[in-house]
TORBADO-259940 format. One line per 10 residues: number of its first residue (from 0); their letters; for each residue x, y, z of N, C-alpha, C. Coordinates in steps of 0.02 Angstrom, whole numbers, plus 50000, padded with zeros to 5 digits. Example, Ala and Ser with C-alpha at 12.3 -4.5 7.8 and 13.67 -1.06 7.14 Angstrom:
0> AS> 50660 49716 50390 50615 49775 50390 50660 49835 50390 | 50642 49888 50354 50684 49947 50357 50645 50002 50394 .
END
This chain:
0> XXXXXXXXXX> 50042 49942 50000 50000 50000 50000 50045 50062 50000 | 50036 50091 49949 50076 50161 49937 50016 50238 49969 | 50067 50271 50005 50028 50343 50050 50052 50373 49990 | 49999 50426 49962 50013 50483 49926 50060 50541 49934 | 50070 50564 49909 50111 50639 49934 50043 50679 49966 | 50001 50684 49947 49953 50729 49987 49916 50678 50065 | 49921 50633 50070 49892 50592 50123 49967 50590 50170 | 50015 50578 50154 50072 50579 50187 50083 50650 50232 | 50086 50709 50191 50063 50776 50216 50008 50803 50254 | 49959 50748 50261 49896 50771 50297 49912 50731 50374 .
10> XXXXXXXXXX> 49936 50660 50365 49962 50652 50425 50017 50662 50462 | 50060 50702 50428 50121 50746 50450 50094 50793 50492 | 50016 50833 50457 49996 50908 50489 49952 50858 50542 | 49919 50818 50572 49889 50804 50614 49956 50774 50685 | 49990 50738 50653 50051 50726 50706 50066 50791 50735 | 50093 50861 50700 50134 50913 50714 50053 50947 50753 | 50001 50932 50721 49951 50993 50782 49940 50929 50860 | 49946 50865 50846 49933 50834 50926 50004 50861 50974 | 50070 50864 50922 50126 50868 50969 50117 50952 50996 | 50094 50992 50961 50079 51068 50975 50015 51067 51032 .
20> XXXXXXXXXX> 49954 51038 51014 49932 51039 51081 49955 51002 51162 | 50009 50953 51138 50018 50916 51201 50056 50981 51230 | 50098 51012 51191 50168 51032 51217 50109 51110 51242 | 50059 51125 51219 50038 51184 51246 49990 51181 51308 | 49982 51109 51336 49936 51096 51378 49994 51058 51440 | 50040 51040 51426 50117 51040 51468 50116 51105 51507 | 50133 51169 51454 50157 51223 51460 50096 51258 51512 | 50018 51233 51500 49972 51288 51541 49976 51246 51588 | 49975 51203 51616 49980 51143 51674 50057 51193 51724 | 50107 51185 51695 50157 51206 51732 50154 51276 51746 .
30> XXXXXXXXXX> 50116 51337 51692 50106 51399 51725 50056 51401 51775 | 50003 51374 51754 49942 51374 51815 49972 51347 51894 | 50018 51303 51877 50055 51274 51959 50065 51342 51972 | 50146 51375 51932 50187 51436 51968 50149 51491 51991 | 50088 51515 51948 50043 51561 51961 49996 51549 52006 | 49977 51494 52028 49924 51460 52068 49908 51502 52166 | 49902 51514 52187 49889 51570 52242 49919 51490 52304 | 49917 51486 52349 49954 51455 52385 49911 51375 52397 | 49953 51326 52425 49915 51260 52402 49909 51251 52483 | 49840 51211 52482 49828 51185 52569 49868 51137 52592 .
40> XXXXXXXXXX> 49916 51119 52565 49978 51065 52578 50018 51119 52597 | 50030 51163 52595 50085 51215 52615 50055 51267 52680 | 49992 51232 52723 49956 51290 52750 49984 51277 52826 | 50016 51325 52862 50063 51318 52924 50003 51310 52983 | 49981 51260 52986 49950 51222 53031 49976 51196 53076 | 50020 51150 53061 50083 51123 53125 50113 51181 53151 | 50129 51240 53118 50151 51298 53175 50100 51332 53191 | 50055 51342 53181 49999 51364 53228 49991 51327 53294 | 49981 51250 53273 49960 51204 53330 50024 51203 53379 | 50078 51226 53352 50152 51212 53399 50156 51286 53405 .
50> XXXXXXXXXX> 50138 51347 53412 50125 51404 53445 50073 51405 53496 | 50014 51385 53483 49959 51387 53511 49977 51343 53605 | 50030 51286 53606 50049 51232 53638 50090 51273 53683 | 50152 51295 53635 50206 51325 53675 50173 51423 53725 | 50116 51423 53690 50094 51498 53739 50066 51482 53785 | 50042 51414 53776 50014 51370 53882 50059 51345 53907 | 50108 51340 53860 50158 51304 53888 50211 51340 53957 | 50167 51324 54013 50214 51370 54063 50224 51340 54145 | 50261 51341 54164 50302 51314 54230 50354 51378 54254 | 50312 51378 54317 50367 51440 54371 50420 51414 54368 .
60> XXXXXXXXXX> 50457 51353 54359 50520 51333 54363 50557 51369 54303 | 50533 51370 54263 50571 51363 54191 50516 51428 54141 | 50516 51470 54186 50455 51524 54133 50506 51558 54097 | 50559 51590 54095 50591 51615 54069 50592 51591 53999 | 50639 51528 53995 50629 51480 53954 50573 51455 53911 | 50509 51441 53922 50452 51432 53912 50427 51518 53862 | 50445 51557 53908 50418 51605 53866 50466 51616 53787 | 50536 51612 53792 50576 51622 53752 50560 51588 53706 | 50528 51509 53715 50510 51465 53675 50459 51492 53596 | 50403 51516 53665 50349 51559 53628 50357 51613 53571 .
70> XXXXXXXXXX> 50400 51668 53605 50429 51734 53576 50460 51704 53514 | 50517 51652 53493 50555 51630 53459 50523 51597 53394 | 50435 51603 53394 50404 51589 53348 50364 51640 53318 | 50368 51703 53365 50338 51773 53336 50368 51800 53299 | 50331 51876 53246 50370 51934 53232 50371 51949 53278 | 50419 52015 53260 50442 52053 53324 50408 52112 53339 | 50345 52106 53295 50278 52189 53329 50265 52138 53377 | 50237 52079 53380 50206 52044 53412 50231 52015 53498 | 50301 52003 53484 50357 51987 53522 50347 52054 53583 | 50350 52096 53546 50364 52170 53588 50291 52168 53629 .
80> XXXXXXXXXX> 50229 52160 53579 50157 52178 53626 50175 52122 53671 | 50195 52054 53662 50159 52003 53718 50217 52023 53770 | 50280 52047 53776 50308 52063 53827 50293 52107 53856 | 50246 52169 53851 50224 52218 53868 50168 52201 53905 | 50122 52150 53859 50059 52126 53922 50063 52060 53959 | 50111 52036 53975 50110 51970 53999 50142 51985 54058 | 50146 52042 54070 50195 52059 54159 50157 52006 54228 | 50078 52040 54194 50031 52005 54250 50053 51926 54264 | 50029 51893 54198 50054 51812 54216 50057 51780 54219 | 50134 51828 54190 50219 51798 54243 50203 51805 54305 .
90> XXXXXXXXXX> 50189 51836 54327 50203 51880 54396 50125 51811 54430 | 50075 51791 54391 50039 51747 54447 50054 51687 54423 | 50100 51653 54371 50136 51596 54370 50176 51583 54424 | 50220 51636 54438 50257 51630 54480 50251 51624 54562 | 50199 51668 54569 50179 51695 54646 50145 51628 54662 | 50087 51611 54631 50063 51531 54646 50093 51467 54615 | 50142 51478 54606 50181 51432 54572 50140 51372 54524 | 50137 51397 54466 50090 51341 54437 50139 51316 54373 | 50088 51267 54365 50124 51232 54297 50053 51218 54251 | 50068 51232 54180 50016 51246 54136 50032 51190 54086 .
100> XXXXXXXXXX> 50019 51117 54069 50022 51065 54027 49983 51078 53983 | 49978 51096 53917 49953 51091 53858 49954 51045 53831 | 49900 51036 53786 49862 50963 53747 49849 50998 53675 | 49873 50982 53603 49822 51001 53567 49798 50923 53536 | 49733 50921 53530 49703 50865 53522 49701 50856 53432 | 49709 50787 53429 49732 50787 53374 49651 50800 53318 | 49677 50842 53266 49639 50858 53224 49608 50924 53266 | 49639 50957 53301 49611 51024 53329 49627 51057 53316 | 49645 51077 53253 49669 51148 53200 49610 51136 53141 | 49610 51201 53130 49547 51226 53066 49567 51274 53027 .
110> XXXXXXXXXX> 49609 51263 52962 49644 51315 52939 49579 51353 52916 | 49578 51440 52944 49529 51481 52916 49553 51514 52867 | 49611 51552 52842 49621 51573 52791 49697 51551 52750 | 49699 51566 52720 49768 51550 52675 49778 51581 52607 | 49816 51639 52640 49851 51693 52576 49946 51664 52539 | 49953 51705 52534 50027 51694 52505 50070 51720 52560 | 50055 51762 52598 50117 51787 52659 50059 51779 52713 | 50006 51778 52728 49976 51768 52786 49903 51711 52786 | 49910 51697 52840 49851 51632 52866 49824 51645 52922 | 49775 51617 52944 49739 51617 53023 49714 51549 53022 .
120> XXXXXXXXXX> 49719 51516 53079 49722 51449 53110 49692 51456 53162 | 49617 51411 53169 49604 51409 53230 49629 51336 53269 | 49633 51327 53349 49666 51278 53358 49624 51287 53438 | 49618 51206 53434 49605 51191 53518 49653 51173 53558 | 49661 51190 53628 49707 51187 53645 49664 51151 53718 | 49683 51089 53755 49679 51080 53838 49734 51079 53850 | 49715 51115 53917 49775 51145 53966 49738 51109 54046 | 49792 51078 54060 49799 51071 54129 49851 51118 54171 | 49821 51155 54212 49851 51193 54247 49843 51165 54342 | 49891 51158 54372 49925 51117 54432 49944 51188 54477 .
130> XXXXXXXXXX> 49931 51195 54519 49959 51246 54576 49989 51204 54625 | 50025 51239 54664 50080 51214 54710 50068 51171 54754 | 49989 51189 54786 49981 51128 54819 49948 51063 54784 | 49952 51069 54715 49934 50987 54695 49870 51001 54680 | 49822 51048 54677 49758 51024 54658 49774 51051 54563 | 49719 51043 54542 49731 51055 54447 49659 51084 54426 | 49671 51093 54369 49594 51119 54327 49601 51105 54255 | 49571 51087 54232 49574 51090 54156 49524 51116 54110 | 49562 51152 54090 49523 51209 54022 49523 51206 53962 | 49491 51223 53936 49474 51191 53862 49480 51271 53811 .
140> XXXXXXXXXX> 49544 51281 53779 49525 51346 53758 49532 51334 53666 | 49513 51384 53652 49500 51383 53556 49544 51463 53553 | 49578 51431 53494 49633 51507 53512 49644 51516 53420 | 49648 51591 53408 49648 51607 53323 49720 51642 53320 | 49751 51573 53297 49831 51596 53286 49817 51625 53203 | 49862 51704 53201 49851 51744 53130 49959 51721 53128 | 49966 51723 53083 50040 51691 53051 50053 51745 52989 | 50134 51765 52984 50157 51783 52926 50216 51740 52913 | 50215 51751 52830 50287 51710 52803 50328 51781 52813 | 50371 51751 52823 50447 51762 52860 50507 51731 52806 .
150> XXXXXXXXXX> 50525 51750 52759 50564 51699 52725 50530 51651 52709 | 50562 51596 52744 50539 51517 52715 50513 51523 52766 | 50489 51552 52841 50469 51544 52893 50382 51556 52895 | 50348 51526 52958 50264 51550 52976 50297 51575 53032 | 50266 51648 53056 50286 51663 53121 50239 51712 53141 | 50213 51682 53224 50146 51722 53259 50132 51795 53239 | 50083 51827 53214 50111 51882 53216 50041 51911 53271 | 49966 51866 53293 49930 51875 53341 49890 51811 53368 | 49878 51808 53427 49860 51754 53475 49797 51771 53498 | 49739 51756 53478 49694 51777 53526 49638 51719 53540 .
160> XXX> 49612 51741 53607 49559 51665 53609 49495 51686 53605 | 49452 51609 53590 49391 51649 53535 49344 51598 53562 | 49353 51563 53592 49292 51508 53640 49314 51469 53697 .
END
């Protein structure tokens, strides 16, 4: 079976337009990724839930420490307010000597928003809190960690509780 010169040429132009659409549907696939606004696989949830932990996270033994922990995951507008309002307490961590055990229960983050430099995370947090003479309480708090990228970093930039 002999292909014509004109049938030979017609399936030349159908090969060259499938390889032109593959290669142009390659090309919108890989721009739509780069251009794509931020993916929920990339949404700083684990540092919300490991901020949210480390700001209950507190013992008169070791508050110093504990707090540094905290601060070391903030910006530094943020860094500056919580040292400015946290005098109080420090000051009744210390005086009743307590210790504050944090829980975040698993699946107790709810990513609420997700931009390209900022997110808000809500997160549950139980806290057992122990005073000196041994008795305890446990509280159940819901806290709306707001986050900025930092570099490659998520870092607190507000803490507030919301139930």
């Amino acid at each position: 079976m002999t292909l014509s010169r004109g049938r030979i040429l017609y399936l030349l132009l159908v090969v060259a337009l499938l390889a032109a659409l593959a290669t142009l549907i390659v090309l919108t696939v890989r721009w739509r990724d780069t251009t794509a606004g931020p993916r929920f696989a990339e949404a700083p949830t684990a540092r919300a839930a490991e901020a949210a932990s480390d700001f209950f996270d507190l013992d008169h033994r070791t508050l110093d420490a504990d707090v540094d922990r905290f601060l070391a995951l903030t910006t530094p507008d943020f860094a500056s307010q919580y040292r400015r309002e946290s005098a109080d307490l420090r000051t009744a961590v210390e005086k009743r000597r307590l210790t504050m055990t944090p829980q975040v229960p698993q699946d107790a983050t709810a990513l609420e928003y997700l931009g390209t430099d900022v997110a808000q995370v809500l997160v549950g947090v139980d806290v057992t809190t122990t005073a000196a003479g041994g008795g305890s309480q446990d509280t159940r708090y819901r806290v709306r960690v707001r986050l900025e990228r930092s570099g490659d970093q998520w870092r607190v930039s507000s803490l507030e509780q919301v139930g």
